[in-house]
Biotite code that builds the C-alpha atoms (Angstrom):
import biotite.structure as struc

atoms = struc.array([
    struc.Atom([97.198, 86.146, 89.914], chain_id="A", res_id=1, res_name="UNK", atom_name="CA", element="C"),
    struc.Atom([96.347, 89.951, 89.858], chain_id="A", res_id=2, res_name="UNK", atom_name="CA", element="C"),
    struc.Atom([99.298, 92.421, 88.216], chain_id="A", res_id=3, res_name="UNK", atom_name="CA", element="C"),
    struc.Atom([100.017, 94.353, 91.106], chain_id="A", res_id=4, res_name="UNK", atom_name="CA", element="C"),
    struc.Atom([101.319, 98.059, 89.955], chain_id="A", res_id=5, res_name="UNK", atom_name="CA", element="C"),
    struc.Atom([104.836, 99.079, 91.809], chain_id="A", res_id=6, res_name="UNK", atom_name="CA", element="C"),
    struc.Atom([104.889, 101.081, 95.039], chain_id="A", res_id=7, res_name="UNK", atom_name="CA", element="C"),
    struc.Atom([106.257, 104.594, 94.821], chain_id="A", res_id=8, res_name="UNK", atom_name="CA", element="C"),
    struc.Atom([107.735, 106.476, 98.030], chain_id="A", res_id=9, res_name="UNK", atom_name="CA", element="C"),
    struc.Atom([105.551, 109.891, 98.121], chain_id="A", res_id=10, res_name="UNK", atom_name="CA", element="C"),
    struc.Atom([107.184, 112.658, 100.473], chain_id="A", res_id=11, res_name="UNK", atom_name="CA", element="C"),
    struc.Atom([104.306, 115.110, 101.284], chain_id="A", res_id=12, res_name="UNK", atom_name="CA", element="C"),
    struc.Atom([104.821, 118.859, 102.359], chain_id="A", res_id=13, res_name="UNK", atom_name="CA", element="C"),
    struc.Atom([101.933, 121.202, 103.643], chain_id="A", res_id=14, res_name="UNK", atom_name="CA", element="C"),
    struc.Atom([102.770, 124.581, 102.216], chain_id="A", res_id=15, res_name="UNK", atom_name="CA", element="C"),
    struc.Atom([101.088, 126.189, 104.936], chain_id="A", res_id=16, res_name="UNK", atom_name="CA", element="C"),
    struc.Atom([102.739, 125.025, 108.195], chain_id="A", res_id=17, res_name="UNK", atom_name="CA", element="C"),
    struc.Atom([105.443, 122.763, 106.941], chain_id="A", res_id=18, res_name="UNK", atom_name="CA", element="C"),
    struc.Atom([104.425, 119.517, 108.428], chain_id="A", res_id=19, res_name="UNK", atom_name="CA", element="C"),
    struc.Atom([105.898, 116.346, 106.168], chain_id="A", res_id=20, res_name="UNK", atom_name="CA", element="C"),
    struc.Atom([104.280, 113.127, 105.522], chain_id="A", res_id=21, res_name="UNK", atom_name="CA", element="C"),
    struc.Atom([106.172, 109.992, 104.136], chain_id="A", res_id=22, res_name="UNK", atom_name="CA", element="C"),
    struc.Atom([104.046, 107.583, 102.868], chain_id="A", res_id=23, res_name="UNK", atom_name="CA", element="C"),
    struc.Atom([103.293, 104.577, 100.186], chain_id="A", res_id=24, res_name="UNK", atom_name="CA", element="C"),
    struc.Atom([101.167, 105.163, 97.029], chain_id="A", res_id=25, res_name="UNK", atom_name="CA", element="C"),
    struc.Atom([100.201, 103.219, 93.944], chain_id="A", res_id=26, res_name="UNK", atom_name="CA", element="C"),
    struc.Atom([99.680, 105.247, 90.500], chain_id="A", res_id=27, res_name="UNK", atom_name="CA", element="C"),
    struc.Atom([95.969, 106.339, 89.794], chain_id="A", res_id=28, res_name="UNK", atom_name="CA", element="C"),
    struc.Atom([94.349, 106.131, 86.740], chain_id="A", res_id=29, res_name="UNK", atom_name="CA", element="C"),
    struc.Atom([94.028, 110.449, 86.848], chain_id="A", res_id=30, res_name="UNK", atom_name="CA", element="C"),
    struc.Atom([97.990, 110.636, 86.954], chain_id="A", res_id=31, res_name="UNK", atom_name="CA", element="C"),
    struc.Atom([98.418, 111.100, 90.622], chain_id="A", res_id=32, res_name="UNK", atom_name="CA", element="C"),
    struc.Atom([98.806, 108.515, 93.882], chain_id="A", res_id=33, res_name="UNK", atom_name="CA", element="C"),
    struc.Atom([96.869, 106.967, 95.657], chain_id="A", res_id=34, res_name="UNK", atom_name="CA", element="C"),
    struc.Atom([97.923, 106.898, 99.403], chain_id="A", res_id=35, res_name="UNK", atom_name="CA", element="C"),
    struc.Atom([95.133, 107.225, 101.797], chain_id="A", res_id=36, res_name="UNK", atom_name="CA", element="C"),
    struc.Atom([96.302, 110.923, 102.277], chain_id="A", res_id=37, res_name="UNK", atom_name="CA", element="C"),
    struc.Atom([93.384, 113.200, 102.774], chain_id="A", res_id=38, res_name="UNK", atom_name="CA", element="C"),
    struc.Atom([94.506, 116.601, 104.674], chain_id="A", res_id=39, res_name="UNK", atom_name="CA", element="C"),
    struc.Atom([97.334, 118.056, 107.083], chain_id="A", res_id=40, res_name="UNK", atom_name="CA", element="C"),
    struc.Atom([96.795, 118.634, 110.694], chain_id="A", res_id=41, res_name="UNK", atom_name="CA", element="C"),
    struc.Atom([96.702, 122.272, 110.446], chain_id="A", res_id=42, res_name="UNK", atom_name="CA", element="C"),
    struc.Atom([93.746, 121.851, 107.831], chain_id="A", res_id=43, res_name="UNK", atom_name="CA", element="C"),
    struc.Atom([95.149, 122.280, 104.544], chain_id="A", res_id=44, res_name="UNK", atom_name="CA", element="C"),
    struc.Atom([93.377, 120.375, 102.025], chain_id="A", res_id=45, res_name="UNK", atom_name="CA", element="C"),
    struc.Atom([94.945, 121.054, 99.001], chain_id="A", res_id=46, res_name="UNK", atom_name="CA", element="C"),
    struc.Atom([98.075, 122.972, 98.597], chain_id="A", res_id=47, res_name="UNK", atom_name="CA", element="C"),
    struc.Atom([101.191, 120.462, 99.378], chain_id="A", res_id=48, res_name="UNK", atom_name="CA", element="C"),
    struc.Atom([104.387, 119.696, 97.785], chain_id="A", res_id=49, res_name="UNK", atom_name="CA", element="C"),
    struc.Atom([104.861, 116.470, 96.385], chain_id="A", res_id=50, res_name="UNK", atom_name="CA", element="C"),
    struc.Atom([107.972, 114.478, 95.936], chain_id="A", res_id=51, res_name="UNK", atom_name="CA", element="C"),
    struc.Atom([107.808, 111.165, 94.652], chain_id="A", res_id=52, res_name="UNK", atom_name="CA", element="C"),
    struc.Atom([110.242, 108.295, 93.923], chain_id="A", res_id=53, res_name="UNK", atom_name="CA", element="C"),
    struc.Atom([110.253, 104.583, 93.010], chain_id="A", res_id=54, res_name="UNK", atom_name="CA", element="C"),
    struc.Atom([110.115, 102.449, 96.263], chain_id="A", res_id=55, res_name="UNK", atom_name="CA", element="C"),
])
């Protein structure tokens, strides 16, 4: 059976408008998360706030 690497809880914040995102990632091998995140409504693609903490 695969190791399966633990779930973190990753709070995302746009920086330009404000909108948050809550969602579930898995550590990359680059030293980020990997959650299927990929911009903000307003169009912001790459200045957020990230929180993270174990799930």
């Amino acid at each position: 059976m695969p190791e399966t690497k633990q779930r973190y809880k990753v709070t995302i914040r746009c920086q330009n408008c404000g909108e948050k995102y809550i969602l579930r990632g898995r550590p990359n091998e680059n030293g980020g998360f990997d959650t299927g995140f990929k911009r903000c409504v307003c169009g912001n693609e790459t200045a957020f706030d990230l929180d993270v903490a174990p799930e």
